[in-house]
Each structure stands twice: as C-alpha cells, then as structure tokens.
N, C-alpha and C positions, 0 to 999 in steps of 0.2 A: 175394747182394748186393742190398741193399736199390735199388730205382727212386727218383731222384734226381726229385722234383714239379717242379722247373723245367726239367726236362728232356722233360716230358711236352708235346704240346702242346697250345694255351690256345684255338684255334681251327684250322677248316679252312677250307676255299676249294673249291668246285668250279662248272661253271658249267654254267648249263644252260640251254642254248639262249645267246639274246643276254641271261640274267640272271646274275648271279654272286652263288650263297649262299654266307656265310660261317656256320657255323656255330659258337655259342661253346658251348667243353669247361668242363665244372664248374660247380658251385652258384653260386659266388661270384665277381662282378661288381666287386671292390670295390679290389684294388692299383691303386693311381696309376700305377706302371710299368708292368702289365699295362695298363691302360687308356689311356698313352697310345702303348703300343705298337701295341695294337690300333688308336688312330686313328690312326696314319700309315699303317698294312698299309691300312686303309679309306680312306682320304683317295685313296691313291697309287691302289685301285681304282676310286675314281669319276671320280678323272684320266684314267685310258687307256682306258678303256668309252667308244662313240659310241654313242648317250647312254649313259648309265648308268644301271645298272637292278640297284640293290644290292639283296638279299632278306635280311635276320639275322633267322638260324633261335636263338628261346632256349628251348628245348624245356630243355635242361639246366639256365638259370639260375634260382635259385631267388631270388635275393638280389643286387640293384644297388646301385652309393653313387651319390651325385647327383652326381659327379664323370662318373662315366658315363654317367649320364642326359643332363646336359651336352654332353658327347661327341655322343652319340647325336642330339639338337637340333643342334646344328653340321654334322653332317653332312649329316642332312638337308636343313639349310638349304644347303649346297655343292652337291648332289644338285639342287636346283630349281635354282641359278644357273646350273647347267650345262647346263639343258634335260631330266633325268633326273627318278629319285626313287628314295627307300628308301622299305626295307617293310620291316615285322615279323614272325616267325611262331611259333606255339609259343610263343605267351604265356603265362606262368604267372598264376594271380590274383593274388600278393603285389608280382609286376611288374606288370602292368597296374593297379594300384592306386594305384604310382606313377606310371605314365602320366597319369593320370588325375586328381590332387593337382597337377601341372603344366598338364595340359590337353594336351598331347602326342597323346596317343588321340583329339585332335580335328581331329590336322594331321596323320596317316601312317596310313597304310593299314596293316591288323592282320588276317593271317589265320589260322585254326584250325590250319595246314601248311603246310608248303613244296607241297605237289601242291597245296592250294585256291588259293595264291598263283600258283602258276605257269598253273594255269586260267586266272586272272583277269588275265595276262600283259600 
C-alpha cells in the first residue's frame, strides 16, 4: 500500500536545552496550508517558551514561496516582542538568496547547524 504524503510529517520539534528546534521535512516550502499550519505550531511555541529561543533547522529545504518567507519575518518579529529570538540553520544557497533579496539575513541570526547554533546559545 502505497504511503499517503500528507500523512508524512511536514516538520519536527524537539528541544534542547531552554532552545526548541523545529526542523522542516521536504524540499518544498511552498503550500499555503502547510505554511500556515506551520505558523501556528510556531507562533503557539514562541507563546509558551520563557523566553523563547526558537532555532528552524532547513537543512531539507531547498525551495520557499514568499508566502513563507513572510511567515518567517512575522515571527521573528513576535519572537523579539516577547523578549526572545529566532534563528536559522542549515541554510541552503537558493534560500539564503532569498534572505538576502528581502534583507532578512540582516535581521536573524543564521548558522551553518543546529550544534554551531546551539554553541552560540
């Protein structure tokens, strides 16, 4: 029997230490409903974290829509109102190039890992 792809999941979560990665599954960045699913799972964890100290790992992504990108800006900006911050890890070049077309890469901290990230704690 064939595996049903929404049935797969689209990201994890695990934490470590006082940081909570969330790591997103799959190339593509790009469903509306995937993405704004993803922002509430995220919104709701920079709610309950004191402070919150969100890390998304995109080692897998190859490919954002700016709908995401979007997202991603949003949150961050939620993440500072709350005394916190997000961070990026496992950048790809074709994403960070969209970082970077926005200026984004000038406002969030972006590291080669989740372990160089979580050094830099």
């Amino acid at each position: 029997m064939p595996i049903d792809p929404s049935s797969e999941p689209k990201y994890s979560v695990r934490k470590a230490g006082s940081t909570t990665i969330v790591r997103l599954a799959g190339p593509l960045v790009t469903d509306q409903v995937y993405i704004n699913e993803l922002g509430v799972a995220l919104e709701r964890e920079l709610d309950e974290a004191t402070p919150p100290d969100l890390l998304i790992d995109l080692e897998e992504v190859t490919r954002l829509s700016s709908s995401a990108l979007g997202k991603f800006m949003r949150l961050w900006t939620r993440a500072r109102e709350l005394g916190g911050r997000l961070r990026m890890c496992s950048v790809r070049p074709h994403v960070r190039d969209a970082f970077a077309i926005t200026r984004f890469d000038e406002k969030i901290e972006i590291y080669p890992d989740a372990d160089e990230a979580l050094r830099h704690g």
